[in-house]
Every structure is written in structure tokens, then in C-alpha cells.
matplotlib code that plots the C-alpha trace (Angstrom):
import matplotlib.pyplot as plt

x = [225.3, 225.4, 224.1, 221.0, 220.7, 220.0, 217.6, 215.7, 215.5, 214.8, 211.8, 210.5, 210.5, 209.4, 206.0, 205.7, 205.3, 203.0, 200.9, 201.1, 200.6, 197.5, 196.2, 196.8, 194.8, 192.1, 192.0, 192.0, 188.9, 186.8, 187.6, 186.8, 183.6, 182.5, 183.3, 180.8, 178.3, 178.9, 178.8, 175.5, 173.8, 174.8, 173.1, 170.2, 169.1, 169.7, 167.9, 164.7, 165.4, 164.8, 161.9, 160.1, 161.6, 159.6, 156.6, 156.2, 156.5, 153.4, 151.4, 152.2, 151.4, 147.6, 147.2, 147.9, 145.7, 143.0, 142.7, 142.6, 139.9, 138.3, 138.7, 137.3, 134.1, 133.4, 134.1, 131.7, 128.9, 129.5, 128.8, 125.7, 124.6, 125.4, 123.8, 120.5, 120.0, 120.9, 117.9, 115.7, 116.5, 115.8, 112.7, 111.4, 112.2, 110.4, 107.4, 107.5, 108.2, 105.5, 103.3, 104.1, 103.7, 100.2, 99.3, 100.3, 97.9, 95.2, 95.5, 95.9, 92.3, 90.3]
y = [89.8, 91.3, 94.8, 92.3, 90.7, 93.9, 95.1, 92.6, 92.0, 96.0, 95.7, 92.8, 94.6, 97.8, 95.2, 94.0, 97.2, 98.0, 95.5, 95.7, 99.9, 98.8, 96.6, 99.1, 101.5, 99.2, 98.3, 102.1, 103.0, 100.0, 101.7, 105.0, 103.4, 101.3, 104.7, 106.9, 103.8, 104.2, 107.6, 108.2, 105.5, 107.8, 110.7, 109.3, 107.9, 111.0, 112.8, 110.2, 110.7, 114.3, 113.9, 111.5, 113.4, 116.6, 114.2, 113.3, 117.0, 117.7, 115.2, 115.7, 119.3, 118.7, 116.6, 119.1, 121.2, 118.3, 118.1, 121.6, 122.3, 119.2, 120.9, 123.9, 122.5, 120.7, 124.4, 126.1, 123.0, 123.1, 126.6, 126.4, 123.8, 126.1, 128.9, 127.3, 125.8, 129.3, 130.7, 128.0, 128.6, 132.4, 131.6, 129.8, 132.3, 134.7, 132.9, 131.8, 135.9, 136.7, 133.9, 134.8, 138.7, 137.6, 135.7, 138.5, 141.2, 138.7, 138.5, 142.3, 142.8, 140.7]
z = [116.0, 119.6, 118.1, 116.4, 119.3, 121.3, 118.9, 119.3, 122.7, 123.0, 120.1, 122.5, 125.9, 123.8, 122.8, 126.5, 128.0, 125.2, 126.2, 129.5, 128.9, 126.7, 130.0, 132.3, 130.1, 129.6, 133.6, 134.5, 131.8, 133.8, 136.7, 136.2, 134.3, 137.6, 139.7, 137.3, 137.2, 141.0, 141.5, 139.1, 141.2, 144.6, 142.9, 141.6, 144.6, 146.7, 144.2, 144.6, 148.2, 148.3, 145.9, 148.4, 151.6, 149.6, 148.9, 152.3, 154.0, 151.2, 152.4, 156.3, 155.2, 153.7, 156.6, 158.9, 156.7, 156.9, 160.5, 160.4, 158.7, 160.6, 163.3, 162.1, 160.9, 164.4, 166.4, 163.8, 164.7, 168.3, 167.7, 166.1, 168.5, 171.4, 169.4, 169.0, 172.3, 173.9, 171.6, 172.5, 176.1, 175.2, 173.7, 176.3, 179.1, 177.4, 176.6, 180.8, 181.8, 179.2, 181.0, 184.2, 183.5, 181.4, 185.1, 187.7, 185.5, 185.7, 189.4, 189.8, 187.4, 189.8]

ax = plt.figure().add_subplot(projection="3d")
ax.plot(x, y, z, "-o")
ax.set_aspect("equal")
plt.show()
């Protein structure tokens, strides 16, 4: 009876830390679930963060590029402008020297 009594109370303690063995298991695989869940979260928003941190440096980039070429376009006006009033300013110190040079040889004939 003692040997029977043993044996059972060994097959019983053998089926509590199964089930306890089977918890533990079962607690440890949500873990390690919640950590990858976790982890994949960590990644996939530094990988959007890189992607917009990339995004942004493109667009400061063709802005710089913008203003560049902005600025460009007003040197090349300015330019121009400068340019044309210079020949204007040309043209009509020529035409006064041509005028004045037209007036002295009048004077000289008479």
C-alpha cells in the first residue's frame, strides 16, 4: 500500500509540473512573441524614419537648387538690364559726339 501510495503521489507531482512546464512554455512563447511584435515595430519605424529623413534632404536639396537657379535667372536679367541701358547710354553719346562733331564743322565752314 505505501509503494501504491508513492506511485501515485509521484504520477501526480510528475502531472503538476507538466502543467506548470506546459504554462511556463506557453508564458515564454507570448513573450518572445510581444518582444518580436516589439522589436519589428522598432525597425519599421526607423526604417520610415530614414525614408522621410532621405525625403526631406531631397526636397531641402531641389530647394536649394530652386533658389538657385532663381537666383541665377535674376543675375542674367539684371544683366541684361544693365546691358541695354549701357548701349542706350552708348548710343546716345555717340549720336551727341556725332552732333557735336556735325556742329563744330559747321562753324569751322562759315
Amino acid at each position: 500500500r505505501c509503494v501504491a501510495a508513492v506511485v501515485i503521489q509521484s504520477v501526480a507531482r510528475s502531472m503538476q509540473c507538466q502543467r506548470e512546464l506546459a504554462s511556463l512554455k506557453e508564458a515564454a512563447v507570448k513573450n518572445d512573441r510581444a518582444r518580436l511584435s516589439a522589436a519589428a515595430v522598432v525597425i519599421q519605424s526607423f526604417r520610415r524614419s530614414v525614408v522621410c529623413q532621405r525625403m526631406v534632404e531631397d526636397v531641402k536639396r531641389r530647394n536649394r537648387e530652386h533658389i538657385g537657379m532663381r537666383i541665377a535667372a535674376a543675375t542674367t536679367i539684371q544683366s541684361k538690364v544693365r546691358s541695354r541701358n549701357c548701349q542706350n547710354e552708348l548710343s546716345r553719346r555717340r549720336s551727341l559726339a556725332c552732333k557735336r562733331s556735325t556742329s563744330a564743322t559747321k562753324l569751322q565752314s562759315q
